[in-house]
Backbone as CSV, one residue per row, in Angstrom:
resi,resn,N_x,N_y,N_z,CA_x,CA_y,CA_z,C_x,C_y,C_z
1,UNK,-17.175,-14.137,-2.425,-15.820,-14.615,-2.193,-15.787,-15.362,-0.867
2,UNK,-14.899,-16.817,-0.937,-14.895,-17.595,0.323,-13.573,-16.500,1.246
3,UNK,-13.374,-17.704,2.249,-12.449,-17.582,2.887,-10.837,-17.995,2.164
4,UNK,-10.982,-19.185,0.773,-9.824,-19.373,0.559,-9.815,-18.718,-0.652
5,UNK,-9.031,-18.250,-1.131,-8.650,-17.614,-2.658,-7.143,-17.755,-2.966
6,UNK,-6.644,-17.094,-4.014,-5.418,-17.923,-4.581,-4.763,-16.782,-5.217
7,UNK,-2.983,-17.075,-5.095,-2.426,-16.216,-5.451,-2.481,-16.251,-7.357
8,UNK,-2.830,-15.101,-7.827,-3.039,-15.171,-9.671,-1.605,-14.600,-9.751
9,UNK,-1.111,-13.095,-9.288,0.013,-12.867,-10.089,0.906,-12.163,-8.942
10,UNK,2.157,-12.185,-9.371,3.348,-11.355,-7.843,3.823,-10.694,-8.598
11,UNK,4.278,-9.715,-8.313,5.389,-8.138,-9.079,5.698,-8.103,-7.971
12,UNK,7.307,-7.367,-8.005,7.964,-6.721,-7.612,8.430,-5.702,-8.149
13,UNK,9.455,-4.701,-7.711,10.032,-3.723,-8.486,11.377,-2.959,-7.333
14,UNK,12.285,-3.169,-8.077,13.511,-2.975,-7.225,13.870,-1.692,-7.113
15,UNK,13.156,-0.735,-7.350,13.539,0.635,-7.180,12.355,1.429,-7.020
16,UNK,11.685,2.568,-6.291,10.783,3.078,-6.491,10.438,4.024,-8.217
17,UNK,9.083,3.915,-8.440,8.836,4.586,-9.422,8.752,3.719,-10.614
18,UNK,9.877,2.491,-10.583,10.295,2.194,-11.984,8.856,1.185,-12.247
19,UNK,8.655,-0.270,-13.568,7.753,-0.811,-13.648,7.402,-1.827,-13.122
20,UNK,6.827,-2.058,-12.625,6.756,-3.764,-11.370,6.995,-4.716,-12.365
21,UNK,7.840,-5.910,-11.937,8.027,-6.763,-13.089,7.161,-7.796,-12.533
22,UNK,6.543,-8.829,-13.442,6.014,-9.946,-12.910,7.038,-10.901,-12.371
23,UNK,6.498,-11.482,-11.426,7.508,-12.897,-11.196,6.904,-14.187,-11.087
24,UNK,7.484,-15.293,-11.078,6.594,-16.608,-11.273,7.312,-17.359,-9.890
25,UNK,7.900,-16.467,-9.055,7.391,-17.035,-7.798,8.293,-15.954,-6.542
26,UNK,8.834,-15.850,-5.393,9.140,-14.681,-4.661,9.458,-14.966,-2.957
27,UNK,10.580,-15.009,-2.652,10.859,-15.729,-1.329,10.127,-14.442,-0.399
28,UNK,9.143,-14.792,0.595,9.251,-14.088,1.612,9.610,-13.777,2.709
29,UNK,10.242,-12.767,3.483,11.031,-12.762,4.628,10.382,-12.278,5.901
30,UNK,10.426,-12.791,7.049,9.761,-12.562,8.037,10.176,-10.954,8.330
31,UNK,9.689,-9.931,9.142,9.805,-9.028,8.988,10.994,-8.089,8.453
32,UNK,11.101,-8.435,7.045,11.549,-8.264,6.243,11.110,-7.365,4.601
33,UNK,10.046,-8.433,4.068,9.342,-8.209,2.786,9.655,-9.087,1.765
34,UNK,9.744,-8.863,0.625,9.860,-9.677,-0.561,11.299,-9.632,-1.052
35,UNK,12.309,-10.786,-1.253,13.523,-10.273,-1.392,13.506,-9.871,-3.001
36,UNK,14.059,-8.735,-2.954,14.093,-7.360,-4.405,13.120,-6.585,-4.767
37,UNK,12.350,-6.687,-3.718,11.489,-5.444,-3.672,12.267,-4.281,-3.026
38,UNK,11.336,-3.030,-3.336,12.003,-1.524,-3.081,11.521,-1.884,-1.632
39,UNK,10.789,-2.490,-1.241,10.320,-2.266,0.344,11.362,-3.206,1.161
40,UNK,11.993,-4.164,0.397,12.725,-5.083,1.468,13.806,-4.656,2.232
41,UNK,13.467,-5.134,3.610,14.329,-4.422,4.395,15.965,-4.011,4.061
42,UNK,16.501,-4.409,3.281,17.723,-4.183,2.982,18.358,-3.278,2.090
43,UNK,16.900,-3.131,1.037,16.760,-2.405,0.245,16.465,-0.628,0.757
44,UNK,15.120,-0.982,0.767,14.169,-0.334,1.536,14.214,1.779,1.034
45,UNK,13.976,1.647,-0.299,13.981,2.631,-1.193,12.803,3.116,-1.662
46,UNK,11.889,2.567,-1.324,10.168,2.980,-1.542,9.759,4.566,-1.693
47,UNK,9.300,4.794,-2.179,9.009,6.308,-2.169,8.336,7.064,-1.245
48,UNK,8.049,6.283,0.092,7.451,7.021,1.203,8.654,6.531,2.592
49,UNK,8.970,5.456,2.062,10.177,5.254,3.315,11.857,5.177,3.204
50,UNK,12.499,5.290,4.109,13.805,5.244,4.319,13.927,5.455,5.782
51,UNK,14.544,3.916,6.175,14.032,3.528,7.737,15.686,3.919,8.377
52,UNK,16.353,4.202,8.884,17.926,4.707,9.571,18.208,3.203,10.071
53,UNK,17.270,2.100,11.129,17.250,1.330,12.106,16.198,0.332,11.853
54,UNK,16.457,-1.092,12.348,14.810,-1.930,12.125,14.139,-1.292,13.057
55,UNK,14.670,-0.512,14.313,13.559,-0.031,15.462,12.588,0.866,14.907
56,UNK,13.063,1.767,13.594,11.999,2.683,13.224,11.150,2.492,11.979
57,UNK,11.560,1.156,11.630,11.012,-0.006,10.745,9.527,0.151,11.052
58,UNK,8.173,0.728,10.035,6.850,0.913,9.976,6.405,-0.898,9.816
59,UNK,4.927,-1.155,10.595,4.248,-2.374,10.214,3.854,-1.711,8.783
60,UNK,3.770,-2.967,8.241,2.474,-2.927,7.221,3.150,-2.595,5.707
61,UNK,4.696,-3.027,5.729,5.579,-2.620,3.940,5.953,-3.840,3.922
62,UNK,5.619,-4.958,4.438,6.747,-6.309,4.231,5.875,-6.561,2.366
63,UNK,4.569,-6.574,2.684,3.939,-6.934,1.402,2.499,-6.494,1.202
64,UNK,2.100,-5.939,-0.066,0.774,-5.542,-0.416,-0.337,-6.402,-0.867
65,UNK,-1.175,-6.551,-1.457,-2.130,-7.663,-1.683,-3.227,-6.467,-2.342
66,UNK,-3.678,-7.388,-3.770,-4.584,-6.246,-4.414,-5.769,-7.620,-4.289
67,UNK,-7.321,-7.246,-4.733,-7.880,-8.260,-5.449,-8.275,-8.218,-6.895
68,UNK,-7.752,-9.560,-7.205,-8.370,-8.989,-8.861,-9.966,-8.663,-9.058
69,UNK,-10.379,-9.416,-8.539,-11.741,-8.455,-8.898,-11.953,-6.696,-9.153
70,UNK,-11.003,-6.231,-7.945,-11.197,-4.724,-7.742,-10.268,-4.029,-8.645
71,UNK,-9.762,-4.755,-9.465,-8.872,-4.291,-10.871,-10.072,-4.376,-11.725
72,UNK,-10.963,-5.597,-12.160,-11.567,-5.943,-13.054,-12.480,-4.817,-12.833
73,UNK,-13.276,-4.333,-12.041,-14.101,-3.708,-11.132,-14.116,-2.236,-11.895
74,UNK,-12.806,-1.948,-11.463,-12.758,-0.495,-11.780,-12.413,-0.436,-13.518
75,UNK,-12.342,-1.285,-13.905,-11.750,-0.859,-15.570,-13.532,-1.149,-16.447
76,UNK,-14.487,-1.916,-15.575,-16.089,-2.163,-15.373,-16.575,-0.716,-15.233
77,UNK,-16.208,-0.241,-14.212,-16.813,1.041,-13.562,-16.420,2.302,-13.843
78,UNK,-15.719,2.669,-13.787,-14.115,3.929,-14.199,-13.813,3.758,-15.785
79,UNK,-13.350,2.154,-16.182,-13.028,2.699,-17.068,-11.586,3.034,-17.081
80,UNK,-11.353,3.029,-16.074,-10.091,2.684,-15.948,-9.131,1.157,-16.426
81,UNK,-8.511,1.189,-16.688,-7.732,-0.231,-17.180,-6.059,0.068,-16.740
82,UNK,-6.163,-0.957,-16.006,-4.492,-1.002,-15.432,-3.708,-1.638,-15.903
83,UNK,-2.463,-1.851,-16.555,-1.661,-2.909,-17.085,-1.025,-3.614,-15.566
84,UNK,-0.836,-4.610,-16.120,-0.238,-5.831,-14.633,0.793,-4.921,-14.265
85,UNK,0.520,-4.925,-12.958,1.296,-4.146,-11.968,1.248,-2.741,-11.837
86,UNK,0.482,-2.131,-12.591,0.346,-0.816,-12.874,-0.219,-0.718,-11.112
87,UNK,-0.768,-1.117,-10.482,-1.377,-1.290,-9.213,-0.161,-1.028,-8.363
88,UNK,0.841,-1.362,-8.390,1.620,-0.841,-7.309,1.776,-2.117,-6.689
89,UNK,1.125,-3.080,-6.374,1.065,-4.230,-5.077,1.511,-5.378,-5.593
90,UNK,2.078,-6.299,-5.286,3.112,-7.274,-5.012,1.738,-8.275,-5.119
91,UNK,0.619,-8.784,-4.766,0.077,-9.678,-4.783,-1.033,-9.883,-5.574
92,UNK,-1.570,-10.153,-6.638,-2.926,-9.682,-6.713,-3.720,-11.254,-6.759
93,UNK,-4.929,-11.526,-6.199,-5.447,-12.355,-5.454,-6.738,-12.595,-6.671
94,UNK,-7.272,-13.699,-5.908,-8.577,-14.029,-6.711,-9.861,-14.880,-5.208
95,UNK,-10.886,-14.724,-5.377,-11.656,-14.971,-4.652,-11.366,-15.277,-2.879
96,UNK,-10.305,-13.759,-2.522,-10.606,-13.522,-1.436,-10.346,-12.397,-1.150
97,UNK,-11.547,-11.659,0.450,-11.865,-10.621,0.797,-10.860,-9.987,1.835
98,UNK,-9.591,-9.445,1.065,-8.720,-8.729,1.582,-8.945,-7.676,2.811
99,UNK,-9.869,-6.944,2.546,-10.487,-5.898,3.414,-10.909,-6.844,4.948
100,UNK,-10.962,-8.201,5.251,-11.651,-9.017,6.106,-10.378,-9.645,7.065
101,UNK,-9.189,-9.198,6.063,-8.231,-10.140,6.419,-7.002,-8.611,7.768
102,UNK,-7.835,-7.459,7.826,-7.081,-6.598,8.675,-7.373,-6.886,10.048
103,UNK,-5.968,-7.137,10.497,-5.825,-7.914,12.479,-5.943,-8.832,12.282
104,UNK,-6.000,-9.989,10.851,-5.884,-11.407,10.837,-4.889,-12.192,10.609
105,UNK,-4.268,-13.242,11.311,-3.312,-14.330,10.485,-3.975,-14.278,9.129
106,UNK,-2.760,-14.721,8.342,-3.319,-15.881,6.906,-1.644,-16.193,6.418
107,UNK,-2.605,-16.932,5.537,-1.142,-18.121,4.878,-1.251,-17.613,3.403
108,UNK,0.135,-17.316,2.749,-0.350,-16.933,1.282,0.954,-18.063,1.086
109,UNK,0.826,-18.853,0.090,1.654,-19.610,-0.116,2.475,-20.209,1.262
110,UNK,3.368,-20.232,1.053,4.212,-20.913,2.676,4.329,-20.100,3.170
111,UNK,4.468,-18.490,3.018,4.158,-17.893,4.221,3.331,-17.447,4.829
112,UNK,3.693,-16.962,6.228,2.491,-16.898,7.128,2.697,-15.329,7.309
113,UNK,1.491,-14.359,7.428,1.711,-12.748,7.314,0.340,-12.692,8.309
114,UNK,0.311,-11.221,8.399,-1.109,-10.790,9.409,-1.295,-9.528,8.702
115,UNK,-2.491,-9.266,8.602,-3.018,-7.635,7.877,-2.842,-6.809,9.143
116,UNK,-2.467,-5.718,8.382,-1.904,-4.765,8.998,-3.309,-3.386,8.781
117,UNK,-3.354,-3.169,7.364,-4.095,-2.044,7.246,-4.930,-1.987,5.575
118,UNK,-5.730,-1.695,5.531,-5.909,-1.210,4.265,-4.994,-0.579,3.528
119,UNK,-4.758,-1.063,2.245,-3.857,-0.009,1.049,-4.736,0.585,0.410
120,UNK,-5.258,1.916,1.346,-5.576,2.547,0.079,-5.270,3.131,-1.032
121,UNK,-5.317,3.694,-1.716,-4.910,4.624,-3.371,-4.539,5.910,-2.774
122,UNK,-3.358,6.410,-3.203,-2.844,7.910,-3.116,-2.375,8.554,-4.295
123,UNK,-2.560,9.713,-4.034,-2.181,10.484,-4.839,-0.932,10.509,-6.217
124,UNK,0.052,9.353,-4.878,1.308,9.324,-5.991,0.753,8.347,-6.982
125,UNK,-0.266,7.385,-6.620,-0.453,6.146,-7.346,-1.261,6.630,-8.489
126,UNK,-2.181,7.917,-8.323,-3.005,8.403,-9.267,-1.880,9.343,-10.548
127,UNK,-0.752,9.717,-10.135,-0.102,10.800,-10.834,1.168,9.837,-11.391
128,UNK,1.097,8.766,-11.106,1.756,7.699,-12.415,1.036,6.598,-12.973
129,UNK,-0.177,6.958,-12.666,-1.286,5.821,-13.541,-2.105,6.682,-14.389
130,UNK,-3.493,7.186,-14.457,-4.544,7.665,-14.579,-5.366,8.261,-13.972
131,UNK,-6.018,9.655,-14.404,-6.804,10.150,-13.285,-8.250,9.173,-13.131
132,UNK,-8.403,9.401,-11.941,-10.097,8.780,-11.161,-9.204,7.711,-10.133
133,UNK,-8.016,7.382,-10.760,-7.618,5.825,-9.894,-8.033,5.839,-8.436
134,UNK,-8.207,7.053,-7.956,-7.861,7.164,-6.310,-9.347,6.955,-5.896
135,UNK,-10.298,7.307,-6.656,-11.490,7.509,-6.286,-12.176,5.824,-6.669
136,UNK,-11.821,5.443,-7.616,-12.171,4.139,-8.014,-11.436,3.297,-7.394
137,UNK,-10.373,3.057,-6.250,-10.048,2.023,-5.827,-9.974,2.396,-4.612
138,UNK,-10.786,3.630,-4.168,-10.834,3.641,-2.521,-11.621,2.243,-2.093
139,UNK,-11.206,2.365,-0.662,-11.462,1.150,-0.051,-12.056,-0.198,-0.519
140,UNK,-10.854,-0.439,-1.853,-10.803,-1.528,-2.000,-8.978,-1.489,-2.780
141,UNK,-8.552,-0.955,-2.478,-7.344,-0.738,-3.021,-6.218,-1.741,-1.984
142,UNK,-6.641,-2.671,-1.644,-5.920,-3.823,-0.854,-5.669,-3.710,0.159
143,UNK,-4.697,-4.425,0.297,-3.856,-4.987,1.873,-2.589,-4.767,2.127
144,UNK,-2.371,-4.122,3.262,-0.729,-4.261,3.725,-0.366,-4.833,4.938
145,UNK,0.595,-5.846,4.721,0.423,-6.909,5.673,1.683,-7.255,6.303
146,UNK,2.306,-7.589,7.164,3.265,-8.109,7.503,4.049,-9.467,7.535
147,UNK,5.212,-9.972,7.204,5.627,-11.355,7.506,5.802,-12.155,8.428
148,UNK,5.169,-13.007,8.968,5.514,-13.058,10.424,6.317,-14.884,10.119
149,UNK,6.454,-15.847,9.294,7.121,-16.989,8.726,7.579,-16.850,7.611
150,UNK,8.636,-16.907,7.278,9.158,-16.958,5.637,8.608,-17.821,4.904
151,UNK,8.858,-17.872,3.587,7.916,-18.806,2.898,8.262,-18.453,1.403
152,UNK,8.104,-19.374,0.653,8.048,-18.895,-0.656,6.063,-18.563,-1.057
153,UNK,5.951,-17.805,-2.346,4.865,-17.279,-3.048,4.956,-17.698,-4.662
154,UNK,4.028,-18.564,-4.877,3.762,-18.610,-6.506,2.608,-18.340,-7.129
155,UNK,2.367,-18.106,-8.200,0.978,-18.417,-8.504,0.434,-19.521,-8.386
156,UNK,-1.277,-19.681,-7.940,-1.612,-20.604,-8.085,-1.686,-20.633,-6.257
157,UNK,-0.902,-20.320,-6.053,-0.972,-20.572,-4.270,-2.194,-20.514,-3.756
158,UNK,-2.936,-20.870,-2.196,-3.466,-20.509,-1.899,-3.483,-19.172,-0.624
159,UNK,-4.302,-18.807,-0.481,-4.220,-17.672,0.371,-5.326,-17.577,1.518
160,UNK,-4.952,-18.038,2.430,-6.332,-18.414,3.291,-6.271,-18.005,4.928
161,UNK,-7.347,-17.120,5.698,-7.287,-17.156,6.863,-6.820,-18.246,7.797
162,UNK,-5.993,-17.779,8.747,-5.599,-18.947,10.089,-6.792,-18.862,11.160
163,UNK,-7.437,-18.101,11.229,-8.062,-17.807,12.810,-9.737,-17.626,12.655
């Protein structure tokens, strides 16, 4: 995988728990998130957060990033098979190395974000998908990244380091 790769598919999902819907494209908000996602700040109903203040506002929920490979990967390996969005993450990518992109600028479509942390796989993600998920998508289970320019996201985009 280069440095540039490309956005393949975006989900959102406006409530925690429920099914990520696909979308065919997704405004992003500077520290904010995706507008109608459960994570967007306004929203902000996710199943691990509920912020009182932006001061106690966590880095790293504006937006997720999977790679498709590491979908293809594990349904290869595991045996596992995920339906679109079954992943949980808002981005899923094609020929680039997410794991490379933590403490980095990049541009995913018009906006501009910085990795924040690895997404790894938890428990909740294993106990509404399939068992093994957690073990088959450790550390490669994506990106959580922040907004730092608004921008719109489509498929087809590119997604490429700044620095």
């Amino acid at each position: 995988m280069n440095g540039i790769g490309t956005v393949e598919r975006i989900f959102t999902a406006p409530e925690p728990e429920v099914e990520m819907t696909e979308r065919s494209d997704v405004e992003a908000v500077a520290k904010s998130g995706l507008r109608g996602d459960r994570y967007f700040r306004e929203i902000e109903t996710g199943t691990f957060v509920k912020w009182e203040s932006d001061e106690q506002r966590h880095d790293g929920y504006d937006l997720t990033l999977i790679e498709q490979e590491a979908v293809t990967a594990i349904e290869r390996e595991a045996e596992i098979e995920l339906a679109p969005g079954e992943h949980r993450r808002n981005i899923e990518t094609r020929d680039v190395a997410l794991n490379h992109l933590v403490g980095q600028r990049f541009q995913v479509g018009d906006a501009i974000c910085r990795g924040d942390r690895l997404c790894e796989p938890c428990s909740h993600l294993q106990r509404i998908t399939h068992d093994g998920v957690l073990q088959a998508l450790t550390h490669r289970g994506g990106l959580r990244a922040d907004i730092l320019e608004d921008g719109m996201i489509r498929p087809g985009d590119a997604v490429e380091p700044l620095e």
